[in-house]
C-alpha distance (Angstrom), angle and dihedral (degrees) to the residues before:
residue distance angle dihedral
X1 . . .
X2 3.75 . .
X3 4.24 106.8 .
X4 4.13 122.1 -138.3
X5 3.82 110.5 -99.0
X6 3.69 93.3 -102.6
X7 3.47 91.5 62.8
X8 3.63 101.5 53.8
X9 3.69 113.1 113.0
X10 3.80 117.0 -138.1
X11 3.83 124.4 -154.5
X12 4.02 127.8 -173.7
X13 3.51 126.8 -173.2
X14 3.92 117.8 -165.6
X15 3.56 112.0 -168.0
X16 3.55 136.7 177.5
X17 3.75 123.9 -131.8
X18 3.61 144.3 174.2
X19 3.78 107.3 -93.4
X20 4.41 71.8 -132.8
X21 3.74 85.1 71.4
X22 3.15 132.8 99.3
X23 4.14 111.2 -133.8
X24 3.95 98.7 -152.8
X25 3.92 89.0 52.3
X26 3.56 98.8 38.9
X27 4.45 82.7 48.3
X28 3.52 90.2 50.1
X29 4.12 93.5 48.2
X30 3.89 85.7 47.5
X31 3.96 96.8 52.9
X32 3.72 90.4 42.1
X33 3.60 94.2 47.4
X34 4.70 122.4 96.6
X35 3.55 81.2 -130.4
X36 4.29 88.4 66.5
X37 3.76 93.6 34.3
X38 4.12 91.1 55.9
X39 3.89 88.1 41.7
X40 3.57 85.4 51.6
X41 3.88 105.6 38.9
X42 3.93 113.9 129.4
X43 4.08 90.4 16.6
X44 3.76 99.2 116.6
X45 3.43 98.0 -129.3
X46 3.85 95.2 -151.2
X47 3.57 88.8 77.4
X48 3.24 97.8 67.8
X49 3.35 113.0 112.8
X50 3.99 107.0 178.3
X51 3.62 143.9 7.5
X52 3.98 127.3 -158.6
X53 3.36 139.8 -172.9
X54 4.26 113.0 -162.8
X55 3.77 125.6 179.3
X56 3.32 111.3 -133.5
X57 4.32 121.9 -160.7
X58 3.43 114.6 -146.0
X59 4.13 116.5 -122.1
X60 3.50 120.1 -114.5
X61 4.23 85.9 -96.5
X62 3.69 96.2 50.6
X63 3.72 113.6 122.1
X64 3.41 93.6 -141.6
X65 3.97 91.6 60.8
Protein backbone atom coordinates (compact mmCIF):
# COMPACT_ATOMS: atom_id res chain seq x y z
CA UNK A 1 0.00 0.00 0.00
CA UNK A 2 1.67 3.06 -1.39
CA UNK A 3 1.38 6.06 1.58
CA UNK A 4 0.47 9.99 0.66
CA UNK A 5 3.65 12.10 0.52
CA UNK A 6 3.05 13.61 3.83
CA UNK A 7 3.28 10.52 5.39
CA UNK A 8 6.49 9.34 4.19
CA UNK A 9 9.03 9.10 6.85
CA UNK A 10 12.53 10.30 6.01
CA UNK A 11 15.72 9.06 7.74
CA UNK A 12 19.47 10.43 7.27
CA UNK A 13 22.40 9.04 8.63
CA UNK A 14 25.65 11.23 8.58
CA UNK A 15 28.55 9.33 9.37
CA UNK A 16 32.04 9.91 9.60
CA UNK A 17 34.64 7.70 8.03
CA UNK A 18 38.17 7.34 7.38
CA UNK A 19 38.83 8.79 3.95
CA UNK A 20 40.83 4.87 4.19
CA UNK A 21 37.37 3.46 4.07
CA UNK A 22 35.65 2.22 1.74
CA UNK A 23 31.81 3.76 1.74
CA UNK A 24 29.94 0.70 0.08
CA UNK A 25 31.56 -1.66 2.75
CA UNK A 26 31.33 0.49 5.58
CA UNK A 27 27.14 0.97 4.16
CA UNK A 28 26.80 -2.53 3.98
CA UNK A 29 28.37 -3.14 7.74
CA UNK A 30 25.96 -0.32 8.89
CA UNK A 31 22.65 -1.88 7.39
CA UNK A 32 23.67 -5.25 8.57
CA UNK A 33 24.54 -4.11 11.88
CA UNK A 34 21.58 -4.44 15.52
CA UNK A 35 22.51 -1.03 15.87
CA UNK A 36 20.51 -0.23 12.16
CA UNK A 37 17.84 -2.80 12.77
CA UNK A 38 16.83 -1.03 16.35
CA UNK A 39 17.20 2.43 14.60
CA UNK A 40 15.01 1.08 12.12
CA UNK A 41 12.38 -1.01 14.07
CA UNK A 42 8.66 -0.18 13.13
CA UNK A 43 9.90 1.68 9.72
CA UNK A 44 8.29 -0.57 7.18
CA UNK A 45 11.05 -1.16 5.23
CA UNK A 46 9.08 -1.69 1.98
CA UNK A 47 8.69 1.85 1.72
CA UNK A 48 11.79 2.60 1.16
CA UNK A 49 12.31 3.80 -1.92
CA UNK A 50 16.19 4.71 -2.19
CA UNK A 51 19.37 4.46 -0.49
CA UNK A 52 22.60 6.71 -1.07
CA UNK A 53 25.82 6.88 -0.12
CA UNK A 54 27.58 10.69 -0.85
CA UNK A 55 31.12 11.67 -0.03
CA UNK A 56 31.24 14.62 1.48
CA UNK A 57 34.86 16.96 1.64
CA UNK A 58 35.26 18.79 4.52
CA UNK A 59 35.68 22.87 4.06
CA UNK A 60 38.68 24.44 4.93
CA UNK A 61 36.81 25.31 8.62
CA UNK A 62 35.66 21.86 9.31
CA UNK A 63 36.93 20.48 12.52
CA UNK A 64 37.40 17.36 11.23
CA UNK A 65 40.00 18.73 8.57
Amino acid sequence: MQRPPEQLGLRVRVMFVSDRADPEQVTRQIMTSPEFAADMAGFDTDDIVDVQSVLLDPTSFSPIR
